[in-house]
N, C-alpha and C positions, 0 to 999 in steps of 0.2 A: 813489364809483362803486358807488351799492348795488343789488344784486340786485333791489328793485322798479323801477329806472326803467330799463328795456329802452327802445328807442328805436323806432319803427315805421319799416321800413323806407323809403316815405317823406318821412322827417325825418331822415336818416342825413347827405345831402346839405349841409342847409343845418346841421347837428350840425360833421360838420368844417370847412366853410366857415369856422363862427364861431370856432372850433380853430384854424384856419392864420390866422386874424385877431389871437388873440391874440399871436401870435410875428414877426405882420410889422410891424411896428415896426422901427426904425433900422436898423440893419445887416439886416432879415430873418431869417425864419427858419432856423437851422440844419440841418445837413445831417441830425443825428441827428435832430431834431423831424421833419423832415419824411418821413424814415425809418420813424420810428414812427405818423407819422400814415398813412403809408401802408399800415403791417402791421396799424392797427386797422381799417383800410377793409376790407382782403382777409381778414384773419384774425378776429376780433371780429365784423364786421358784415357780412362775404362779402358787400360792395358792389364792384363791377370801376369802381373810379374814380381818374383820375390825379390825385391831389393835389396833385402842380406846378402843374395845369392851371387848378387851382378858385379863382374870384374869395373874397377872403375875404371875409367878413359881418360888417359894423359893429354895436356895441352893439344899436342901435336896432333893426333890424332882426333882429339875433336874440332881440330879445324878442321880436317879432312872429312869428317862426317856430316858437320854442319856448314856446308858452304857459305849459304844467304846468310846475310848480313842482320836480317829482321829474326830469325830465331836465334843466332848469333847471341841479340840483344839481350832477349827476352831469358836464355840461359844468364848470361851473367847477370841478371837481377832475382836471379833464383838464387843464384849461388851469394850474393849480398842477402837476403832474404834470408838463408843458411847460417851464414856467418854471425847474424846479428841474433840467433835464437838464445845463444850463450851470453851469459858474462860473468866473471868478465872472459871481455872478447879473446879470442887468441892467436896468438901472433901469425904462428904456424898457418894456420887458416888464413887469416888476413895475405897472407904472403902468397898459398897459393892462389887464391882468387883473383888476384894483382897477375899471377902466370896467367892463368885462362885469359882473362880481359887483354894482355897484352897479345897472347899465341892468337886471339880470335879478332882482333884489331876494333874492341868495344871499348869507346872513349867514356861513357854516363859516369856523370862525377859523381853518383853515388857509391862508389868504388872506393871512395877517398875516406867512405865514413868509417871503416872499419879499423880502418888505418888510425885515426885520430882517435876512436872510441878505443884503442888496445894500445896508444900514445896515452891517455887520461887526458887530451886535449877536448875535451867537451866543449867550450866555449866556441871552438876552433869548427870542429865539429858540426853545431848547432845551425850557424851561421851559414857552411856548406847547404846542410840543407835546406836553411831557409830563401838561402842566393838562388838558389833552382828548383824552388818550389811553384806551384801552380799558383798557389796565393800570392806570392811576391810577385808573381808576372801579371796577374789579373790589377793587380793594385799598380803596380807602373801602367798598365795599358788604360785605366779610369782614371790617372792621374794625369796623361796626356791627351784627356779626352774631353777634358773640361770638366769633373767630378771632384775635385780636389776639396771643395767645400764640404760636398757630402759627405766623403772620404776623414775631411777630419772630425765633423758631427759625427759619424759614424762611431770613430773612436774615444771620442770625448764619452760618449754614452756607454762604451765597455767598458772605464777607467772608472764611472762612475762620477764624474764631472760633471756632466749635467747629460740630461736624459735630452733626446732632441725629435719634439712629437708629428713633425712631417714623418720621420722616419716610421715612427712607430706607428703612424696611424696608418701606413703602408702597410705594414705586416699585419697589424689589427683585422683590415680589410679580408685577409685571407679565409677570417670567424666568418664570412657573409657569404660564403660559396655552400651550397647542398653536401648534403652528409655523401663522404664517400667519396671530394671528389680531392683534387690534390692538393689545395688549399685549405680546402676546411681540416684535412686529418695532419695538414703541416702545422695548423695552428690548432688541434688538438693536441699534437706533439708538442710545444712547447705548454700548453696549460694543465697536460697531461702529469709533464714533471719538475715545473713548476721553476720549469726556467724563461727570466724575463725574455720579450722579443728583441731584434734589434731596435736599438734608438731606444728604448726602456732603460734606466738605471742600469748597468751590469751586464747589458744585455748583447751577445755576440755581434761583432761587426758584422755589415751585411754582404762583403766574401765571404767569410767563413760558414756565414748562417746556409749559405747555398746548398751545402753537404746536406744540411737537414732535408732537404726535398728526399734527397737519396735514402735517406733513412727509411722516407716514406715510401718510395720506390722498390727499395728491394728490401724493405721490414727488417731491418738490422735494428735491434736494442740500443740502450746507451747507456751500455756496464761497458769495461773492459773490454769484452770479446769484440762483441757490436761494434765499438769503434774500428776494433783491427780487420774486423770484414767488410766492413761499407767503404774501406779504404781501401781494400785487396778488391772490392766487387769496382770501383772506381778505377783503380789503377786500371785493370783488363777491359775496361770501359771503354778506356780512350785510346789515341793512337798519339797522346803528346807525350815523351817521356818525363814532363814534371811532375805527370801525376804518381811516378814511380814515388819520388819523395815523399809524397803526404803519408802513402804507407810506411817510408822507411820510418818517418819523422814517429807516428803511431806504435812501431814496435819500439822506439825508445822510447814512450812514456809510459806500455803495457805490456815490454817481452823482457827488454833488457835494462830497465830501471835506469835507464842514460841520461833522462831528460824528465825534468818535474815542472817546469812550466814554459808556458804558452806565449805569447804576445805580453810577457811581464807579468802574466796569473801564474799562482800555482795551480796546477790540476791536481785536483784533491785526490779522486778516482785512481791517479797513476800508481802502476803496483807491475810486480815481475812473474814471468813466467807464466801470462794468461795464456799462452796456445799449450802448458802444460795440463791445464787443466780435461777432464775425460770427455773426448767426444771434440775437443775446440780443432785438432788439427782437421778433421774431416769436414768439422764447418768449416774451415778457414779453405782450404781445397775446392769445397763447394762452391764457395764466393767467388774466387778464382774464376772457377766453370761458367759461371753465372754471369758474371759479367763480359769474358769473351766470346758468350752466344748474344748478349745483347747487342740491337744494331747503332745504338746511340753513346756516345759521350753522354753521360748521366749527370756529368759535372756542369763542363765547359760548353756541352754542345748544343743543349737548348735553353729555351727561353721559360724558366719555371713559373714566372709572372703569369706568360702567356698562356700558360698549360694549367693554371691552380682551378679554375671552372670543370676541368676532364674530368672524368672518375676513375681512381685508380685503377682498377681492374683492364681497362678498355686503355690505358696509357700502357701497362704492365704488357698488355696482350701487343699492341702495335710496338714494340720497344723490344720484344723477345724476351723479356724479364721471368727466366721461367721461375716455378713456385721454387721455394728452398726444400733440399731434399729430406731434412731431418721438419718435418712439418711442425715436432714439437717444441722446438725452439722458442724461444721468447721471440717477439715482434717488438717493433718502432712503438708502441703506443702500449707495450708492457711494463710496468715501474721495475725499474733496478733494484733492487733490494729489500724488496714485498711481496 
């Protein structure tokens, strides 16, 4: 769902049509889908449309409506995004979303995951996502770039093998920037919950660690929810579709209980049905919003090294990063479960 293909407001209409088409199949669509499809109407696309109401749109027809190829896209990773709220997954569904993707000629092999999560091919699955993930592409491109050293320090200190203190005394570095700016509150966030840095014993490789900037960038927690929106605010971020994965990857470890660990951890945190929870699909919509008004790739597109001396505020403002809309929300620098 990337940041270039915005939707014109009239094609918003026959956009969810084809949406609640995907998921009415057999039994219909679920209460959550239809929930969510309702918070992307009002909240995402400030369209005042009853979604129960809306006849769905068959294949054919929503080729017809959706010419360009870039909303195209951006539908059928809704419709994965749909499909993955249940589980277990269902077939029916799987199969029409596999129509759409074919009728609309969208190839994203996140299409496949449905498919193998309602096989109980998980392993099979996993792998998918992780072959066209943004982290597996970030680590092949530092891997032919002459990092491979780092790259395996890196991971030796995840594993717990031995902690590696260039690394760490990198991130350390971050504690020496002025309050407020986007280093000091990244390395508040890690001391805040009392997770080591990277290059520390246990402590996240330093791809993965990158997302923490984001955290700090658009104040997403790190319960549950939090992960699934910093990943939904990421995804609309960019214009590379691997960032679609890291969200898909996120609702299997926090919608549909698919996946319990990570680079060989278990994630302890992982648990089902957190966009069931009151209020989560509106933020999860929000996030959405949020990150296809941002002007930046928040992940891949800058240099967060470069940028940890800014203060947040004056990054958030030059970035479009508007405030979140539920202002009550927990933030990055809130403890999970206190």
């Amino acid at each position: 769902m990337s940041r270039q293909q915005h939707i014109p407001p009239d094609r918003v209409e026959p956009f969810l049509r084809a949406a609640l088409g995907s998921v009415s199949v057999g039994s219909g669509p679920s209460d959550l889908a239809l929930d969510l499809l309702d918070r992307l109407a009002r909240v995402a696309f400030h369209a005042d449309l009853d979604v129960k109401s809306l006849t769905p749109l068959d294949p054919a027809a929503t080729a017809e409506a959706l010419p360009w190829h870039p909303a195209r896209a951006r539908l059928v990773q809704l419709m994965v995004v749909l499909e993955l709220l249940d589980h277990p997954t269902r077939p029916e569904v799987v199969a029409q979303v596999q129509r759409y993707a074919n009728a609309l000629d969208v190839k994203d092999p996140m299409v496949n995951v449905g498919r193998r999560l309602a096989n109980d091919h998980l392993a099979t699955m996993y792998a998918d996502i992780m072959r066209n993930s943004y982290y597996t592409a970030e680590l092949r491109h530092e891997l032919f770039h002459g990092h491979f050293w780092e790259m395996l320090r890196s991971k030796l200190a995840y594993t717990a093998i031995r902690g590696d203190q260039k690394i760490a005394t990198k991130w350390q570095s971050l504690g020496d920037h002025p309050e407020g700016t986007l280093g000091r509150m990244t390395y508040e966030f890690y001391r805040t919950h009392n997770f080591p840095l990277p290059g520390e014993r246990h402590g996240i490789g330093e791809i993965g660690a990158h997302h923490d900037f984001v955290h700090i960038l658009a104040d997403y927690p790190t319960d549950p929810e939090g992960e699934i929106d910093v990943f939904a605010f990421i995804d609309t971020s960019s214009d590379d579709p691997k960032a679609f994965s890291q969200l898909v990857l996120t609702l299997g470890l926090f919608q549909n209980a698919s996946i319990h660990h990570v680079a060989g951890k278990k994630v302890t945190i992982a648990r089902a049905d957190t966009l069931a929870d009151p209020g989560a699909t509106t933020r999860f919509a929000d996030a959405l919003q949020r990150g296809t008004r941002c002007t930046v790739d928040v992940l891949g597109g800058i240099d967060h090294f470069a940028l940890a001396g800014e203060p947040v505020d004056a990054l958030r403002e030059r970035f479009s990063i508007a405030p979140k809309a539920d202002l009550t929300s927990p933030g990055a620098l809130d403890r999970f479960g206190t």
